[in-house]
N, C-alpha and C positions, 0 to 999 in steps of 0.2 A: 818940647817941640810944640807950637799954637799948630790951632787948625789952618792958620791962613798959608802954613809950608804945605799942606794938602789939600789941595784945591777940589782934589774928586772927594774931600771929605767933607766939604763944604753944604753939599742938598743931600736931602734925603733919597728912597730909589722908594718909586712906587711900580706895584702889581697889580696890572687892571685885570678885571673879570675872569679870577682866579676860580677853582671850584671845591668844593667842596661833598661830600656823599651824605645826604638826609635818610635815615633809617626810616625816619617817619614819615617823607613825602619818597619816600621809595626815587627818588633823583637827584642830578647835580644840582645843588645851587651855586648863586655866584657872588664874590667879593672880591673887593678891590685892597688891596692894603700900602700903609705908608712907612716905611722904616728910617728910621731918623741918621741924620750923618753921625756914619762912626760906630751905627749900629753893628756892620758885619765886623771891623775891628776890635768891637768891646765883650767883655766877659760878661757883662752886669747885664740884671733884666729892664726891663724898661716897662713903665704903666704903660696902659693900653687906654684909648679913649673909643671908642664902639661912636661914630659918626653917623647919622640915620638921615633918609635922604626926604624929601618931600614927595606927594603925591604924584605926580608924574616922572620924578626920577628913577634912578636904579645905579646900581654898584657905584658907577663912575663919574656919578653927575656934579656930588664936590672937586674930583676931580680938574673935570672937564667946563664946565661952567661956572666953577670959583676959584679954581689954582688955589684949595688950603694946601695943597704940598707946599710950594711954593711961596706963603704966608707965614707958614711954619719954619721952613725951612730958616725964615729971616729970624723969625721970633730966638727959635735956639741958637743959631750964628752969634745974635748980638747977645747972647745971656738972659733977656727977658725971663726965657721958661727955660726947663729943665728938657732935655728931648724924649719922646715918647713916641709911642706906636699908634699909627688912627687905623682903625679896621672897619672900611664902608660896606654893609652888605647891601644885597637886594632885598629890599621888603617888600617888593609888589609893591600892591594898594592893600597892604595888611593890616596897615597902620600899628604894626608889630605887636599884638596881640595875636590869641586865637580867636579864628573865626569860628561863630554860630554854627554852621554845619563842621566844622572841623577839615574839611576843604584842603587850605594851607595854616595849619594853627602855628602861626611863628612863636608867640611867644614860648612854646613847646622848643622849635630847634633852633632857639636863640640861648637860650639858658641849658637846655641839656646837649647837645650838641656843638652849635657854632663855638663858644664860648670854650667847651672845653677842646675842643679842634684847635682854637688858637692857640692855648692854651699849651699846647704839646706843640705846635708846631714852629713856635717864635721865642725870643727869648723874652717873655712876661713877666711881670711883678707877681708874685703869688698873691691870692687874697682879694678883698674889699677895695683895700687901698690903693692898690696898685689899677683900678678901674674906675672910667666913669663911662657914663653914654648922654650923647645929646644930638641935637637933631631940628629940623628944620619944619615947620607945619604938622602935617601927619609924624614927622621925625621926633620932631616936640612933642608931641602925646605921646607917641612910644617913648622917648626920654622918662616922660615924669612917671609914665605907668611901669616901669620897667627899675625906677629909682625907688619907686614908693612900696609896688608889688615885691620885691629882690632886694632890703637892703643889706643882708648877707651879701651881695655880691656885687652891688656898687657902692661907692662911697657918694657918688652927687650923679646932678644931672646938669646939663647945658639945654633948657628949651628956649628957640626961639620962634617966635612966634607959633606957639604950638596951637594947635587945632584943636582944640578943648571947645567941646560946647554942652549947654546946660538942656537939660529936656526940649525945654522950652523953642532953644535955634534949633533942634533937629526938627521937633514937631513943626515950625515955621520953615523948614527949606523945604526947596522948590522942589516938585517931584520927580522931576527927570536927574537934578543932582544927588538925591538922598537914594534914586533906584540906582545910578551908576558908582555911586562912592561911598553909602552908608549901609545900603540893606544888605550889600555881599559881605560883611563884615559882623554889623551890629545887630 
């Protein structure tokens, strides 16, 4: 039987601003996630891709401002890729590390927490292999630092255009930028 006799198995179904319970920031957080067509029919696990959003985003900004459901969804349809899971969280302005005062130290409920939450709660590839994360500016630095810091538990990363900078561009940004988006963090 092809997919095209089942047409509702054709896209995948996404879940906007799901939640979650942080032991460590004592609250809900929130995530979006994407489950691939044929997901609820299939036995098998599927990789998971950890999708990180840019500086003024949040859970559902790929969503809602790129349609990767919906990019993906063609990718898998036509055989390109194999189908997988995106899991968008919120990072704040975390830039998905911990922060200096410990505040909201994500990279803490990213790796002990979130990760194992999906982990039980979807049908996941166990392991390394079955994981990557990438991400968009601020998403792109959590990507590499999160690929390079962890790689027990990703296999790669996806940065685009990540926000990496060297002493040097922090010490030259402007001050009203570096007090609103670098010193709550760095």
């Amino acid at each position: 039987i092809s997919n095209q006799q089942f047409n509702y198995n054709l896209q995948g179904v996404v879940y906007s601003s799901l939640t979650y319970y942080s032991k460590i920031t004592g609250e809900y957080l929130k995530y979006s996630v994407y489950l691939p067509p044929g997901y609820s029919l299939s036995d098998r696990h599927f990789p998971v891709f950890y999708l990180l959003h840019g500086i003024g985003g949040n859970e559902i900004s790929w969503i809602r401002d790129y349609n990767v459901h919906r990019k993906i969804d063609s990718l898998i349809v036509s055989g390109e890729v194999e189908p997988f899971i995106i899991i968008m969280p919120d990072g704040r302005r975390s830039y998905y590390i911990n922060d200096y005062l410990r505040k909201f130290p994500f990279e803490d409920i990213f790796i002990k927490e979130l990760i194992p939450f999906i982990d039980s709660t979807y049908k996941t590839a166990s392991g390394r292999q079955g994981r990557v994360v990438g991400g968009f500016s601020m998403g792109g630095f959590g990507a590499l630092v999160h690929c390079m810091k962890h790689p027990d538990i990703f296999t790669g990363a996806v940065a685009l255009s990540a926000a990496v900078r060297t002493d040097s561009m922090v010490y030259h940004e402007k001050p009203e930028k570096y007090r609103q988006y670098l010193n709550p963090v760095f």
